[in-house]
N, CA and C atoms as a LAMMPS dump frame, in Angstrom:
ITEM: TIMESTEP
0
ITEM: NUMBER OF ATOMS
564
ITEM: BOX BOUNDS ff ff ff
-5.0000000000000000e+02 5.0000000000000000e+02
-5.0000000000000000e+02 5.0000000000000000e+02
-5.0000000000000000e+02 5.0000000000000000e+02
ITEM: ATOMS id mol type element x y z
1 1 1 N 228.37 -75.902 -282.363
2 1 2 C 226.995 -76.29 -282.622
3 1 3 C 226.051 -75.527 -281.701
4 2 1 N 225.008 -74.971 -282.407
5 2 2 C 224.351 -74.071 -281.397
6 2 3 C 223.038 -75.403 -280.504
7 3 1 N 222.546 -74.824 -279.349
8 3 2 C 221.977 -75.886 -278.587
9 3 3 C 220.397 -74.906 -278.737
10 4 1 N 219.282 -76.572 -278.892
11 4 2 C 218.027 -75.98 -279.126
12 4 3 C 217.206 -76.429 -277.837
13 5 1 N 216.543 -75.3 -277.596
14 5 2 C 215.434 -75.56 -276.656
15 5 3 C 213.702 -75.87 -276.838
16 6 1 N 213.027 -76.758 -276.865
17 6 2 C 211.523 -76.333 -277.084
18 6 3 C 210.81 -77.252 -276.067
19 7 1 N 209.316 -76.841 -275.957
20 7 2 C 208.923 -77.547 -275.138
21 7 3 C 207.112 -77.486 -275.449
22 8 1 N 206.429 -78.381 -274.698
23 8 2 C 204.663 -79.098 -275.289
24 8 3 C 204.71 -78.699 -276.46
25 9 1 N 205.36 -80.197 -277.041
26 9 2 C 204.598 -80.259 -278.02
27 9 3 C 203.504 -81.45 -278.358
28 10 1 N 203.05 -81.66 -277.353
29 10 2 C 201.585 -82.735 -277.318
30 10 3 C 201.765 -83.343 -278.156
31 11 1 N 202.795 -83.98 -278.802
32 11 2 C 202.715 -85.044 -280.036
33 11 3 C 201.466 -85.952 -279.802
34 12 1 N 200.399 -86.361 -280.759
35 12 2 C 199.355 -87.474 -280.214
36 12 3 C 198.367 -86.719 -279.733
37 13 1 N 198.303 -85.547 -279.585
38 13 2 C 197.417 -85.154 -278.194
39 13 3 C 196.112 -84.155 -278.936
40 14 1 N 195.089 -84.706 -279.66
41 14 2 C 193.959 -84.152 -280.145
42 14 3 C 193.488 -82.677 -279.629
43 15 1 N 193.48 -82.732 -278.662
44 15 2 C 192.703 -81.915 -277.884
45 15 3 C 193.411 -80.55 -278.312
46 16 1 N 194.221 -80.629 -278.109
47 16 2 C 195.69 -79.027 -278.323
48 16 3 C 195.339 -78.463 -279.545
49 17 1 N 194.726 -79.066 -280.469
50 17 2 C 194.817 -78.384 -281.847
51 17 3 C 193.594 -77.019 -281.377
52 18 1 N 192.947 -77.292 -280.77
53 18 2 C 191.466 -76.629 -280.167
54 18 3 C 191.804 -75.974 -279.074
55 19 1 N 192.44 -76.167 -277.395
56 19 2 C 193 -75.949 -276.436
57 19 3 C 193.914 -74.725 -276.875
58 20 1 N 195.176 -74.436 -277.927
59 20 2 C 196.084 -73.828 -278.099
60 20 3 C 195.369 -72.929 -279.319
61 21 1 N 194.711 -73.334 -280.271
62 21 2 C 194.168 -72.943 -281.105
63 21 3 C 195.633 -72.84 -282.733
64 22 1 N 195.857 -74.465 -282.865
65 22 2 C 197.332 -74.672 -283.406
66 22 3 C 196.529 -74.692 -284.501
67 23 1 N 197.376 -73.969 -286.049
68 23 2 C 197.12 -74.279 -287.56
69 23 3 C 197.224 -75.201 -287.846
70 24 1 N 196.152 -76.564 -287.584
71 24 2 C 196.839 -77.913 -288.336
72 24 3 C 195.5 -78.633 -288.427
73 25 1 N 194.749 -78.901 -289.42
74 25 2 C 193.354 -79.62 -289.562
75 25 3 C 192.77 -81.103 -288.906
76 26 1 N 194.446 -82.03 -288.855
77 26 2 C 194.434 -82.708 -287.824
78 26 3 C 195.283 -82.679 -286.916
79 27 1 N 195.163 -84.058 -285.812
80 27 2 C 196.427 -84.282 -285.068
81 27 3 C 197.696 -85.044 -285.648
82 28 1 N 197.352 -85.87 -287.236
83 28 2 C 198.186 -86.294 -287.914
84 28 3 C 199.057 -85.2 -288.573
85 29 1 N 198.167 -83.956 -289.05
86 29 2 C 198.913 -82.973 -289.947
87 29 3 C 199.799 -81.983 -288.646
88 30 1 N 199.367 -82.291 -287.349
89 30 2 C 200.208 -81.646 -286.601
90 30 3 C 201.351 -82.118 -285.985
91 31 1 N 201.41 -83.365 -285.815
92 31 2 C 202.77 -83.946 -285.489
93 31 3 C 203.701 -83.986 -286.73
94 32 1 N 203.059 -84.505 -287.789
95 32 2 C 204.418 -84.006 -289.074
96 32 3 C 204.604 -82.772 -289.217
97 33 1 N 203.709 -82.109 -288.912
98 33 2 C 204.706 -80.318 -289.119
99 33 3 C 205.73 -80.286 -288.173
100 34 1 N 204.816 -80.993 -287.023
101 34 2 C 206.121 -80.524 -285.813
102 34 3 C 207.696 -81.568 -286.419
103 35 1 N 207.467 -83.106 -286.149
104 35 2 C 208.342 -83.249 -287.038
105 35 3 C 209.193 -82.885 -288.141
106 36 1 N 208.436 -82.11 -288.816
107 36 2 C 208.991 -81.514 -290.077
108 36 3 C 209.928 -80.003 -290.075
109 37 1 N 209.357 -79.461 -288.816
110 37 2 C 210.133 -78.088 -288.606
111 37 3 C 210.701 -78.316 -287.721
112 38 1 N 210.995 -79.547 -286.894
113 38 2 C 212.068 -79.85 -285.814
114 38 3 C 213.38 -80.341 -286.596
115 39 1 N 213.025 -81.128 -287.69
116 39 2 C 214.194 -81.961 -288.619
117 39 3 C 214.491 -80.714 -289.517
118 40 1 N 214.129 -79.259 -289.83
119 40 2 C 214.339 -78.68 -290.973
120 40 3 C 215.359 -77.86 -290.001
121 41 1 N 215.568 -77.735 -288.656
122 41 2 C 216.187 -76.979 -288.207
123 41 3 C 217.652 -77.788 -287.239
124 42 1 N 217.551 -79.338 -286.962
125 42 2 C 218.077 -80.005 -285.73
126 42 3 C 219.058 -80.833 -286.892
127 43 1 N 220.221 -81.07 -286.017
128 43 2 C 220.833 -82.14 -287.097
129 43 3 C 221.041 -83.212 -286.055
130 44 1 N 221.835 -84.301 -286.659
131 44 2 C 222.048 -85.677 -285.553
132 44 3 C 223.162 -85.116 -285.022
133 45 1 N 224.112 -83.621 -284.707
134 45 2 C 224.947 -83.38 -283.894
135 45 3 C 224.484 -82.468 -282.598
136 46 1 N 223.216 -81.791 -283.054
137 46 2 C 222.73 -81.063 -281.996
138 46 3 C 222.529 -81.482 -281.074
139 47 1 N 222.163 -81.149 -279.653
140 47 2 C 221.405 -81.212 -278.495
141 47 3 C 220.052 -80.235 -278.424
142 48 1 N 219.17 -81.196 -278.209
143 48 2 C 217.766 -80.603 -277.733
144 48 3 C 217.424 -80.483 -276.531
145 49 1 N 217.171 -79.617 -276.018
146 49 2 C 216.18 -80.08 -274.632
147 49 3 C 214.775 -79.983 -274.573
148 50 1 N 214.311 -80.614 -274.37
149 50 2 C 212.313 -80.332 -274.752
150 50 3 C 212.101 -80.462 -273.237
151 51 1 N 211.726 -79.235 -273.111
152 51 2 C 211.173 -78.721 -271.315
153 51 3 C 209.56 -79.27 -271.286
154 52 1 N 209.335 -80.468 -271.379
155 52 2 C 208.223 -81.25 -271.17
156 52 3 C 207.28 -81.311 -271.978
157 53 1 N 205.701 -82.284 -271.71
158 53 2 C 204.791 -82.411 -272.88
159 53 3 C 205.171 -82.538 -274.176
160 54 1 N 206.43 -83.741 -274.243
161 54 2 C 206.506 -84.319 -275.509
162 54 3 C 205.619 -85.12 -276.314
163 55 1 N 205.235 -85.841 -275.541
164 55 2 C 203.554 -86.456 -276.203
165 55 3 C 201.957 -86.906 -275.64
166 56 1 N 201.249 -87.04 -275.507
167 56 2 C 200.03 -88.009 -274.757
168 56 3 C 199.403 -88.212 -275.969
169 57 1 N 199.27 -89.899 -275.697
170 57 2 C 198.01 -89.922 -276.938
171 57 3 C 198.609 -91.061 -277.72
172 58 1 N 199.805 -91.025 -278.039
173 58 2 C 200.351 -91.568 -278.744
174 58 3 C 200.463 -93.443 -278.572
175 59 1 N 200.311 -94.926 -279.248
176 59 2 C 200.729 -95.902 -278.771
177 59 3 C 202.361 -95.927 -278.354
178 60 1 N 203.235 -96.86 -278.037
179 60 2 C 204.069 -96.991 -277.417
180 60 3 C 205.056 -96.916 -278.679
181 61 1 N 204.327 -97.932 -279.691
182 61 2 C 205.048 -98.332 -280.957
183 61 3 C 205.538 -96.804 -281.761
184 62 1 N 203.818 -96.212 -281.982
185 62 2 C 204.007 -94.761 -282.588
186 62 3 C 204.934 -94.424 -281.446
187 63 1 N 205.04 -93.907 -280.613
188 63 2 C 205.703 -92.71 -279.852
189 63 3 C 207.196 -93.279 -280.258
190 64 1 N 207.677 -94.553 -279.815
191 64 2 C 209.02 -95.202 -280.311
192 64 3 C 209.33 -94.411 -281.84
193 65 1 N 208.623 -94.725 -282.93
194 65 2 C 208.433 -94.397 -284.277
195 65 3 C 208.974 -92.976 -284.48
196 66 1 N 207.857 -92.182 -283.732
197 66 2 C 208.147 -90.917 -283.819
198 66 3 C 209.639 -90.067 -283.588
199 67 1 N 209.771 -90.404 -282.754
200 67 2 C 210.749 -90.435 -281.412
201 67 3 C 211.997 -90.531 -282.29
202 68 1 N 211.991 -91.887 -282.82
203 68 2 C 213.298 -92.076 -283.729
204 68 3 C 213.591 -91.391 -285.008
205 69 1 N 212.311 -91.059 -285.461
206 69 2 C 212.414 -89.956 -286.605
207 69 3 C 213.422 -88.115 -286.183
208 70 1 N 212.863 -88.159 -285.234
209 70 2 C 213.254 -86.732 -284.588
210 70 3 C 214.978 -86.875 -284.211
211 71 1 N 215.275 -85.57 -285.073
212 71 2 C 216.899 -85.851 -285.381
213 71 3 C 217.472 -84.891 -283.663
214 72 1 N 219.01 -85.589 -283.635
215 72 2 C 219.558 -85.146 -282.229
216 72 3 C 219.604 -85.588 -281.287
217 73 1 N 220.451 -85.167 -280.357
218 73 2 C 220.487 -86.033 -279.064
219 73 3 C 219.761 -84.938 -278.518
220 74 1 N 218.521 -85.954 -277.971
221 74 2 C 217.139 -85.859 -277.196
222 74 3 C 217.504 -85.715 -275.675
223 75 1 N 217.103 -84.678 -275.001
224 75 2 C 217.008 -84.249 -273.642
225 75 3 C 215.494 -84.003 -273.266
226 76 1 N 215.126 -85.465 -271.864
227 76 2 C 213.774 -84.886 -271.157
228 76 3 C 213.928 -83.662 -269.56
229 77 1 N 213.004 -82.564 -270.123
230 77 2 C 212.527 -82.201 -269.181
231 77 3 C 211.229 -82.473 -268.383
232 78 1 N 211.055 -83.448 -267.898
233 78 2 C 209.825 -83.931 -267.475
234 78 3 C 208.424 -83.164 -267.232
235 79 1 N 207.02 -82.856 -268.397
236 79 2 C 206.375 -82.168 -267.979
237 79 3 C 205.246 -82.897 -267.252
238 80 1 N 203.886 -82.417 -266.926
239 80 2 C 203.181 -82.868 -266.283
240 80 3 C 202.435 -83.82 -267.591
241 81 1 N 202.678 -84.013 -268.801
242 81 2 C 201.801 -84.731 -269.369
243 81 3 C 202.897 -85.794 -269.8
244 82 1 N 204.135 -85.974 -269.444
245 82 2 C 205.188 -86.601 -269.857
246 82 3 C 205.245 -88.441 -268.906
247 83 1 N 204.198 -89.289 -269.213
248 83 2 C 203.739 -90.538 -268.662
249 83 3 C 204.876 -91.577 -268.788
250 84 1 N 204.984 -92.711 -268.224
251 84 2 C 206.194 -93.644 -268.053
252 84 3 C 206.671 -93.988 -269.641
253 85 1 N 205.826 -94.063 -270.94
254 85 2 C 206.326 -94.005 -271.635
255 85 3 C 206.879 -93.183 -272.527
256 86 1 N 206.966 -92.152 -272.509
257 86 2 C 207.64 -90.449 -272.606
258 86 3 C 208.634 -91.095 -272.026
259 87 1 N 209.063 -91.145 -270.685
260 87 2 C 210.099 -90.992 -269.792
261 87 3 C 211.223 -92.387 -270.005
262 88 1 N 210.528 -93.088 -270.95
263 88 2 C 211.421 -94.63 -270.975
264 88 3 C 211.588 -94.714 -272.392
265 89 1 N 211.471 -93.301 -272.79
266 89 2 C 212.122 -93.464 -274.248
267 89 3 C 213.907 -93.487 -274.38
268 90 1 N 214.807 -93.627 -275.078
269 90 2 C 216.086 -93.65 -275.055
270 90 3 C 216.895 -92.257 -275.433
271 91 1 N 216.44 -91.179 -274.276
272 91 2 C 217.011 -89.812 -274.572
273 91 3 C 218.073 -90.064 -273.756
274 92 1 N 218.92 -89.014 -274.497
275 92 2 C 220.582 -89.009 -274.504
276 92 3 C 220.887 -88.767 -272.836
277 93 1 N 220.344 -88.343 -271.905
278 93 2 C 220.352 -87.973 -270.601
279 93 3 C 219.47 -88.295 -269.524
280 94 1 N 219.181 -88.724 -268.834
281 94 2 C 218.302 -89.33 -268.161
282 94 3 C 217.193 -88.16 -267.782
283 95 1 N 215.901 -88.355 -268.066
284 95 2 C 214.941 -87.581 -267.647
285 95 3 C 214.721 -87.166 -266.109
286 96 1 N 214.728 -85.455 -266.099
287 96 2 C 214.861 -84.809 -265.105
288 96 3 C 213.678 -83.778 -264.648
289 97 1 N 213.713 -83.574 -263.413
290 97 2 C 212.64 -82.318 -263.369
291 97 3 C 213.104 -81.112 -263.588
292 98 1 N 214.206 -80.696 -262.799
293 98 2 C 214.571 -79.489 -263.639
294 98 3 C 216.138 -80.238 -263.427
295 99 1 N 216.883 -78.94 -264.585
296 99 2 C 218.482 -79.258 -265.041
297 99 3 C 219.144 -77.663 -264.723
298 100 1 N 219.824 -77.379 -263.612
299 100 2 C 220.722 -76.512 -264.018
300 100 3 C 222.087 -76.598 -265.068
301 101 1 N 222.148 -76.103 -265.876
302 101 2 C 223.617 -76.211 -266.639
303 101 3 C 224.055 -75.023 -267.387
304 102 1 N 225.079 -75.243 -267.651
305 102 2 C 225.827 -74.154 -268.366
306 102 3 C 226.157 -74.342 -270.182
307 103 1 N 225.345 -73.576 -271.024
308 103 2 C 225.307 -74.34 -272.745
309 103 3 C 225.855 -72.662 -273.119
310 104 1 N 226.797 -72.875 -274.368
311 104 2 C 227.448 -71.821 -274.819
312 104 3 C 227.316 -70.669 -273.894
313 105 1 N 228.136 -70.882 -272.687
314 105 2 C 228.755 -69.962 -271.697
315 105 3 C 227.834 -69.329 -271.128
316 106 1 N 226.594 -69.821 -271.488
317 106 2 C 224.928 -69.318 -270.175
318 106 3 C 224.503 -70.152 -269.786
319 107 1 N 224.584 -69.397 -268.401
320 107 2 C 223.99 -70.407 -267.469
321 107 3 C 222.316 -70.557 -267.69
322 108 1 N 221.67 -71.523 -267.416
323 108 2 C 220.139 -71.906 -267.476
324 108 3 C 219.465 -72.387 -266.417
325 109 1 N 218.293 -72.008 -265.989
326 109 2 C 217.738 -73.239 -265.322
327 109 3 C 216.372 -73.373 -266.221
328 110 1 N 216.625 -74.861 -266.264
329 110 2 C 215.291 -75.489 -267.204
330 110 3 C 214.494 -76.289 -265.812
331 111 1 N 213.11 -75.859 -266.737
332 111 2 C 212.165 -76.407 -266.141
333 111 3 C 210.962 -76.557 -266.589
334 112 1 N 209.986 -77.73 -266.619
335 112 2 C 208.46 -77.243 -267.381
336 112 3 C 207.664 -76.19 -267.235
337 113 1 N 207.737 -75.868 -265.936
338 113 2 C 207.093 -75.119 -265.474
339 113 3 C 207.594 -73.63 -265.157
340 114 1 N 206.913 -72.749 -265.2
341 114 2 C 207.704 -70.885 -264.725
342 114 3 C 208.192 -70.81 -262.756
343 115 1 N 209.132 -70.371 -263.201
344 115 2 C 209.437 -70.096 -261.752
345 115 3 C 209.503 -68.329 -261.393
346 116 1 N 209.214 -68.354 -259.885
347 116 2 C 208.927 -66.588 -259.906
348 116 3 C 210.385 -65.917 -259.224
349 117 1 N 211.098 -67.497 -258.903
350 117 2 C 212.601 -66.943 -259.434
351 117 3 C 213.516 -68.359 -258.895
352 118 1 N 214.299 -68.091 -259.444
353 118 2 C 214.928 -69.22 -259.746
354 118 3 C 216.97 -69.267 -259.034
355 119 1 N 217.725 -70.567 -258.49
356 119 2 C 219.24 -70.094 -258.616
357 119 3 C 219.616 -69.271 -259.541
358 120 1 N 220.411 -68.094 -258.862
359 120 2 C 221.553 -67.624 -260.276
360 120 3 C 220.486 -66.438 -260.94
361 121 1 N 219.259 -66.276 -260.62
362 121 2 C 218.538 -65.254 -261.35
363 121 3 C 219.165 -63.664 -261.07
364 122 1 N 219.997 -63.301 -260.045
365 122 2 C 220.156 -62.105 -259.827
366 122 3 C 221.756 -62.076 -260.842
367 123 1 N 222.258 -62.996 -261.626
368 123 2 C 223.806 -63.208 -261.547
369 123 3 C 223.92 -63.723 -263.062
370 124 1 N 222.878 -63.409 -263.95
371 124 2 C 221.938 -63.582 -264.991
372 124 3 C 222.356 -64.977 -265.746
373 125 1 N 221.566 -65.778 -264.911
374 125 2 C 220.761 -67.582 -265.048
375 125 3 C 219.522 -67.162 -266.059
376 126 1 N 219.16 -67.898 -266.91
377 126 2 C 218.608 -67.283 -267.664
378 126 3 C 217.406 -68.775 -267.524
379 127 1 N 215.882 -68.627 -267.223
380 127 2 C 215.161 -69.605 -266.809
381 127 3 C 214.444 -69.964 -268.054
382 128 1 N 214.454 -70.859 -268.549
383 128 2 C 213.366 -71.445 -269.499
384 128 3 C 212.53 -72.481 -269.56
385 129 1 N 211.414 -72.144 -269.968
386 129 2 C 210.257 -72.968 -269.12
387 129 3 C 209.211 -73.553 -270.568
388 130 1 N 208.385 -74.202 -270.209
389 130 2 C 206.996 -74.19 -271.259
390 130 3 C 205.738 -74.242 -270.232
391 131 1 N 204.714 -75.252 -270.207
392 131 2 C 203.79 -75.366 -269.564
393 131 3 C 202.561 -74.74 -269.757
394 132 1 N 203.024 -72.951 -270.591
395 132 2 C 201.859 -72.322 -270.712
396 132 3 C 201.405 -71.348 -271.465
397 133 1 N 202.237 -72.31 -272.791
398 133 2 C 201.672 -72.137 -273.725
399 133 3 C 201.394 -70.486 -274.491
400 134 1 N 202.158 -69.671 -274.019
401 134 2 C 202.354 -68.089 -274.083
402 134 3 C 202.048 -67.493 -274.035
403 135 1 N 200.983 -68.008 -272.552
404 135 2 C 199.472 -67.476 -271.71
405 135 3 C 201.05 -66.067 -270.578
406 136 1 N 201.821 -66.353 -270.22
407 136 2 C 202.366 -65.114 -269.41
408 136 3 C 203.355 -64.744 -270.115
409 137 1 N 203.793 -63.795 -270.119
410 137 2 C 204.602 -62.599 -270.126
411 137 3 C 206.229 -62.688 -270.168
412 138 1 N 207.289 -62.936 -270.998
413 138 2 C 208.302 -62.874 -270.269
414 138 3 C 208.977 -61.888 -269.517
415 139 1 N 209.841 -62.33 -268.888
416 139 2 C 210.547 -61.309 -268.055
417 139 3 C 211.932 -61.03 -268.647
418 140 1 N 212.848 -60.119 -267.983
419 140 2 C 213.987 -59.951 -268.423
420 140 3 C 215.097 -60.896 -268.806
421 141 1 N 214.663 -61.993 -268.03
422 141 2 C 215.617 -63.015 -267.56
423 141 3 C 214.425 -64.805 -268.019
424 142 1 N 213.633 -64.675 -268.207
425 142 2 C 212.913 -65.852 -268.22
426 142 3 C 212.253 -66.035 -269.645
427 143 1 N 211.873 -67.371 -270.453
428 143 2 C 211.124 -67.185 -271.721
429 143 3 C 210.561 -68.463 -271.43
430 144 1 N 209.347 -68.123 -272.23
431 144 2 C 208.669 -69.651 -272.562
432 144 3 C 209.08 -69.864 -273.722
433 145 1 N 209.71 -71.32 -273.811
434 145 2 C 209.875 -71.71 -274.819
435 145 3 C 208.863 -72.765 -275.836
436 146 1 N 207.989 -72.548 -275.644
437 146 2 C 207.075 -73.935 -276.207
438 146 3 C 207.11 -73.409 -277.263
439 147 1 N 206.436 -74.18 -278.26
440 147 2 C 206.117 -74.421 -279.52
441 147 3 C 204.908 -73.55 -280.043
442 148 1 N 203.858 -73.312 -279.062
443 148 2 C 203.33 -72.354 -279.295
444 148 3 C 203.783 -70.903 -279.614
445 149 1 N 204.717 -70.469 -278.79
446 149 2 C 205.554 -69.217 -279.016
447 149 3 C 206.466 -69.017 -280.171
448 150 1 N 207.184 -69.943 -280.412
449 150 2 C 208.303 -69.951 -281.265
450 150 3 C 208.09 -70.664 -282.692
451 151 1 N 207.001 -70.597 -283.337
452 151 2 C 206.025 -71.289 -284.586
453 151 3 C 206.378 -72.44 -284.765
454 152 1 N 206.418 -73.142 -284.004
455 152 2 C 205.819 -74.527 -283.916
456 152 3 C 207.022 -75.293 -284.503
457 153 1 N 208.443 -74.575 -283.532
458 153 2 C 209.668 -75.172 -283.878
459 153 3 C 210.514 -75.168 -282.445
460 154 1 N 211.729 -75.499 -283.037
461 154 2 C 212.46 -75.684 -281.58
462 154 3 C 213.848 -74.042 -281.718
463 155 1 N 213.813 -73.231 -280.984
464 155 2 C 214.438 -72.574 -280.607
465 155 3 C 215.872 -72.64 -280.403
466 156 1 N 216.87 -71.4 -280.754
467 156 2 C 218.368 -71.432 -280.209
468 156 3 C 218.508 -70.502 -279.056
469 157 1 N 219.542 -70.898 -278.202
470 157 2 C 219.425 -69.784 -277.259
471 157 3 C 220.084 -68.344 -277.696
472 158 1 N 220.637 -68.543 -278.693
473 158 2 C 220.893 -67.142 -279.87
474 158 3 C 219.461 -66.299 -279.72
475 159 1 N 218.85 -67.14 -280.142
476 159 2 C 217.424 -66.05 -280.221
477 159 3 C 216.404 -66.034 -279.308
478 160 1 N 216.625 -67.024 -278.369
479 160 2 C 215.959 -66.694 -276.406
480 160 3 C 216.565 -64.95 -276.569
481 161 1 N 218.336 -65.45 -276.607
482 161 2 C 218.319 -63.978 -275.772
483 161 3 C 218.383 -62.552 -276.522
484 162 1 N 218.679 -62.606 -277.958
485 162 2 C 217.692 -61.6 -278.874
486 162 3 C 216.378 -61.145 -278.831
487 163 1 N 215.692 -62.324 -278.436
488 163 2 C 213.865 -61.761 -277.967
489 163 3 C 214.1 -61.146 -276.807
490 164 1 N 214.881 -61.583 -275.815
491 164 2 C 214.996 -60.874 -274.304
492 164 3 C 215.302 -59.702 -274.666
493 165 1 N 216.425 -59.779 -275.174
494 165 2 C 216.915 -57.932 -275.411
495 165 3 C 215.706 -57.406 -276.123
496 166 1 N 214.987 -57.836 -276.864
497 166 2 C 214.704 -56.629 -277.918
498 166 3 C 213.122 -56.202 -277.262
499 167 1 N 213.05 -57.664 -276.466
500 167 2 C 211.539 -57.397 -275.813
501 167 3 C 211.467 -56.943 -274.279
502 168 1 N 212.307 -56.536 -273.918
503 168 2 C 212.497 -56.191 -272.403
504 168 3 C 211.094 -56.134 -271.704
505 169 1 N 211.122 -57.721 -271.206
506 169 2 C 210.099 -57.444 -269.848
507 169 3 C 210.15 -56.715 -268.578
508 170 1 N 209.46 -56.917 -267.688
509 170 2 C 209.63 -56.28 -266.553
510 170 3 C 210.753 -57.142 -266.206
511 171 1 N 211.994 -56.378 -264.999
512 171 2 C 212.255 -57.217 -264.273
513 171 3 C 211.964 -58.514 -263.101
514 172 1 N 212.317 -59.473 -263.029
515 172 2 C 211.491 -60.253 -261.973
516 172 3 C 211.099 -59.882 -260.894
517 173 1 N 212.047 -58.834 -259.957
518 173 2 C 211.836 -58.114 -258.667
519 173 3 C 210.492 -57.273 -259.091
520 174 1 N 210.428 -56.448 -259.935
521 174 2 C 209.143 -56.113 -260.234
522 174 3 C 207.642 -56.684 -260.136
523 175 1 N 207.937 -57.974 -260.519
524 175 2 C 207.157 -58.823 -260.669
525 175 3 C 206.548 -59.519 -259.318
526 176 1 N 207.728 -59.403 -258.57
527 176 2 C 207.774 -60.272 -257.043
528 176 3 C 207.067 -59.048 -255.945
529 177 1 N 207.558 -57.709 -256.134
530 177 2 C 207.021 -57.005 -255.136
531 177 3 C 205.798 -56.404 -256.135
532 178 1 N 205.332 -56.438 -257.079
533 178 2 C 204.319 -55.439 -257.515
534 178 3 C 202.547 -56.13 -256.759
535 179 1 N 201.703 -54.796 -256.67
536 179 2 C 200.958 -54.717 -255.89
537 179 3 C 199.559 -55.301 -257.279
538 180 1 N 198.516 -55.765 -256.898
539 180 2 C 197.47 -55.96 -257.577
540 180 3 C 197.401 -54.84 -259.523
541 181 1 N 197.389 -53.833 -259.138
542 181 2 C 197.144 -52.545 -259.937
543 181 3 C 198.764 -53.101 -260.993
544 182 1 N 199.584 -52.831 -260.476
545 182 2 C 200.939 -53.102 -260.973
546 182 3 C 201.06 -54.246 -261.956
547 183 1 N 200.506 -55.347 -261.679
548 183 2 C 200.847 -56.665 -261.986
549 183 3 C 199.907 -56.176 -263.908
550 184 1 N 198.657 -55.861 -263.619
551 184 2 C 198.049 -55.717 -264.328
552 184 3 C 198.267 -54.246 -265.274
553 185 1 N 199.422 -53.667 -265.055
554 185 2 C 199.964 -52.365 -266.132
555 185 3 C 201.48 -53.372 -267.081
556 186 1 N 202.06 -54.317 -265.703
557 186 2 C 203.026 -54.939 -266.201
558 186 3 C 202.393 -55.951 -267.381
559 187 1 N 201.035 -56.682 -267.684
560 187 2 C 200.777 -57.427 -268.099
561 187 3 C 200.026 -57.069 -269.867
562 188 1 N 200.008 -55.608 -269.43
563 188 2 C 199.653 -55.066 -270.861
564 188 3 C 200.066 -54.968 -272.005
């Protein structure tokens, strides 16, 4: 079974349709798409991990509702919009800030947020993040996975690391020592 990654998807959260600039006329027509292209791709054997900003906005009842619609065993990565009731929903693993682990023989470190480097990055740990929405750049070794990036679905790591190969960012060391001028040729 291949394992899916995605992350903000503001279920509930008005503001994002405008903020992200998402195809969806409302916030109703945007949580059933997301619903709808999460269930067209996830079965009840998969594992998900959603690297944070699963919902705001939502009542307790809806978010429960929702929640149970969405097929798979559910993994939190705790993001910054991810409130006590996000976190006290009944996902398969107890909600974490970040998770190192090992899924079809790659290693990962998950996290909401980008790191400018991470365990295991020289020994190729492969970092996946959301938070921002596909405002930076990946690197050789790192992807954002949100929903913004990946059309407003949940990702395999089959095709994390097909985009890596085919999109070769800078390396991270690049990234870590480059000077003002640099950062901004790397970012083009």
């Amino acid at each position: 079974m291949p394992v899916y990654v995605t992350a903000d998807l503001h279920l509930g959260h008005p503001q994002i349709l405008d903020h992200c600039a998402r195809p969806f006329r409302s916030i109703e027509e945007h949580d059933r798409g997301l619903v709808d292209r999460w269930n067209n791709r996830i079965t009840d054997a998969d594992d998900i991990f959603v690297l944070g900003d699963f919902a705001l906005g939502l009542s307790a009842r809806e978010l429960r509702r929702v929640f149970s619609e969405l097929r798979g065993r559910k993994h939190l990565i705790v993001g910054n919009h991810d409130g006590p009731k996000v976190t006290g929903l009944p996902w398969a693993s107890p909600p974490r800030e970040i998770l190192r682990v090992t899924l079809e023989r790659q290693q990962l470190f998950l996290s909401h947020y980008p790191a400018r480097s991470w365990p295991g990055m020289h020994a190729g740990t492969l970092h996946l993040y959301g938070h921002v929405h596909g405002a930076i750049q990946d690197t050789r070794h790192s992807c954002d996975v949100g929903v913004d990036r990946w059309n407003y679905r949940p990702v395999t790591l089959r095709e994390i690391r097909e985009h890596l190969a085919s999109n070769a960012g800078p390396l991270e060391e690049e990234i870590a020592t480059a000077d003002e001028r640099t950062l901004r040729r790397l970012a083009a």
